[in-house]
C-alpha positions in Angstrom: 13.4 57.3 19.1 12.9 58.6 16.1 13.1 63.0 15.5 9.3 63.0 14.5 8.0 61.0 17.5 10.7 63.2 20.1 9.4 66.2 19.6 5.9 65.4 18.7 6.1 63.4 22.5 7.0 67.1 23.4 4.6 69.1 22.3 1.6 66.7 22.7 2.4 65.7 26.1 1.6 69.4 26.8 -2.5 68.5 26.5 -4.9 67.3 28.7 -3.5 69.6 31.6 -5.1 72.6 31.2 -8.5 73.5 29.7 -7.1 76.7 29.1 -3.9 75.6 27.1 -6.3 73.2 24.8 -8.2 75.6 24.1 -5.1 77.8 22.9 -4.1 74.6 21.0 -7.2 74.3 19.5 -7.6 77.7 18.6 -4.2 78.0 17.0 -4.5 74.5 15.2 -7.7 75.2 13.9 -9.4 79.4 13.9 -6.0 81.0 13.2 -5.8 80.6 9.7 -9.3 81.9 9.4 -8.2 85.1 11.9 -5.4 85.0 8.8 -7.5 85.2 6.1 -9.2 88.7 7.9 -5.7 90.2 8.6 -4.8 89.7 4.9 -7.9 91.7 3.7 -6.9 94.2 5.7 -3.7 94.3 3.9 -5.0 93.9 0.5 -7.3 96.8 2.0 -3.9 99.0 2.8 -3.1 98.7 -0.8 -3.4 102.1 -2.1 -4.0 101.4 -6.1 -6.1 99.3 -7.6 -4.0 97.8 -9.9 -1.1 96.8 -7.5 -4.4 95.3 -5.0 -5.5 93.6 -7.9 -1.9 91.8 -8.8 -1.5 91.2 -4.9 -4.8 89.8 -4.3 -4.0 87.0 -7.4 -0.2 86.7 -6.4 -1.6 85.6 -3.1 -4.3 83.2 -4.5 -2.4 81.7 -6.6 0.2 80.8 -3.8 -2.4 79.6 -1.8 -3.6 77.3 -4.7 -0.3 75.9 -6.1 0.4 74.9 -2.3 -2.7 73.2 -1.2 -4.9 72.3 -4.4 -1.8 71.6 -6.6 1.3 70.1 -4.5 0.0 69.2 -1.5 -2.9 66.9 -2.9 -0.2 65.2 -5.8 2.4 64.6 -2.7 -1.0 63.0 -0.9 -2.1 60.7 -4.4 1.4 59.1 -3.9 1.9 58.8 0.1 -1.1 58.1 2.0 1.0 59.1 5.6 -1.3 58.2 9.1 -1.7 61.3 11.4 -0.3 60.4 14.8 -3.7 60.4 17.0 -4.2 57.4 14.3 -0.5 55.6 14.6 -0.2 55.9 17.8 -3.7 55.1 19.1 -3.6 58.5 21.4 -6.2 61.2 21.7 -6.6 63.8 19.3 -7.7 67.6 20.7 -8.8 67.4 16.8 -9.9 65.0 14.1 -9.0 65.4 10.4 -8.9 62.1 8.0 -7.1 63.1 5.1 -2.9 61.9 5.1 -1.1 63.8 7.0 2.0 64.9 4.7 2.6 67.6 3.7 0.5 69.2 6.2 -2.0 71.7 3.9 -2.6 74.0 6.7 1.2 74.7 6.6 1.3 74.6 3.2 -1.1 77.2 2.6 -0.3 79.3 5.4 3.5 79.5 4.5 2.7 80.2 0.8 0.6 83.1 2.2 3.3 83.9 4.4 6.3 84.3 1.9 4.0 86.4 -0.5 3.1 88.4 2.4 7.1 88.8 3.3 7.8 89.7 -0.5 5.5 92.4 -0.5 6.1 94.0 3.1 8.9 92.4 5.7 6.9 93.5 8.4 4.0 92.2 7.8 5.4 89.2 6.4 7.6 88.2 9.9 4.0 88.4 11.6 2.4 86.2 9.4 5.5 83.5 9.0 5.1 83.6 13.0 1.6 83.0 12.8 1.8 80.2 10.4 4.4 79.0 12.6 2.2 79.0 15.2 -0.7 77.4 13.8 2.2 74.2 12.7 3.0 74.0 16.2 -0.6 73.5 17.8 -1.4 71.0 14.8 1.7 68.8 15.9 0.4 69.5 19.9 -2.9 68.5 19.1 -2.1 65.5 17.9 -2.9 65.6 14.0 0.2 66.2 12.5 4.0 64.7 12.9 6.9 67.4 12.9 8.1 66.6 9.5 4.5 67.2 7.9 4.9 71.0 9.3 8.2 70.8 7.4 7.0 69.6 4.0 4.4 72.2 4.6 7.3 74.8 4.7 9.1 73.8 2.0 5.8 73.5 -0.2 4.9 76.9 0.8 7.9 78.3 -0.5 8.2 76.1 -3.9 4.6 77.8 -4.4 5.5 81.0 -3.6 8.6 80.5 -5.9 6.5 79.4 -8.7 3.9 81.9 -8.5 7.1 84.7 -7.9 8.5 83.2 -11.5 5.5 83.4 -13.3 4.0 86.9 -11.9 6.7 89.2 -11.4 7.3 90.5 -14.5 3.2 91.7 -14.4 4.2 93.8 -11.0 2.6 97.1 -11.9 5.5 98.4 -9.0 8.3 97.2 -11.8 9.7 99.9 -14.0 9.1 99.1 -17.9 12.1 98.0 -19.4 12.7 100.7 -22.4 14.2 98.5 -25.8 
């Protein structure tokens, strides 16, 4: 048995026994990244000067971007990967019919994630376990394999490290070099 199919066995075989715990699934798999999205306006909101609000808000957007409108829909022009519910002919507590790798959830939601943890640890370990959350209901759900969660990682964090390479030097928080 392959490692995608044992632990995806694992963590879908929790459904269907509670209505309480698929609703947890469900709301992990599918609201959290909106609940996400509020939290990080609040944190933008925190941001005491406008200009440092203004770099975080684009730093953040553009990680968001590169992950989900950039890599993850080239990876998905070149590998058209079936979601399990589809694969395996099981019931889904969700439907989505794009491919499944890398998972754009993940890949969004980690991008976000590592921005967050550049800008404040704290903050950042709460939204790296929310977005680890989220990866975890999407595989016990039944609409993404293990692996896509992991090419959603490592997405997240070649966006993150592209947008880091290309902003950094505009961080109004960076001293000006004197030549």
């Amino acid at each position: 048995m392959s490692f995608d199919l044992s632990i995806f066995s694992i963590l879908h075989s929790l459904t269907g026994k509670s209505a309480l715990l698929d609703f947890l699934i469900v709301f992990f798999a599918e609201y959290l990244p909106y609940l996400f999205l509020v939290v990080l306006l609040v944190f933008l909101y925190k941001i005491p000067r406008f200009r440092k609000r203004v770099y975080t808000f684009i730093f953040f957007a553009l990680s968001g971007l590169v992950a989900k409108g950039v890599i993850v829909e080239v990876v998905r022009l070149f590998w058209d990967r079936s979601r399990p519910f589809r694969a395996l002919d099981i019931v889904s507590l969700v439907i989505h019919h794009s491919p499944a790798f890398p998972s754009g959830h993940a890949s969004f939601l980690f991008a976000l994630a590592f921005a967050i943890l550049y800008f404040n640890r704290s903050w950042g370990y709460v939204f790296l376990g929310a977005a680890f959350l989220n990866g975890i209901a999407r595989v016990s759900a039944g609409l993404h394999w293990p692996s896509d969660i992991v090419g959603g990682i490592v997405t997240g964090a070649v966006s993150f490290g592209i947008v880091y390479v290309l902003l950094h030097k505009y961080d109004p928080d960076k001293k000006k070099e004197v030549g």
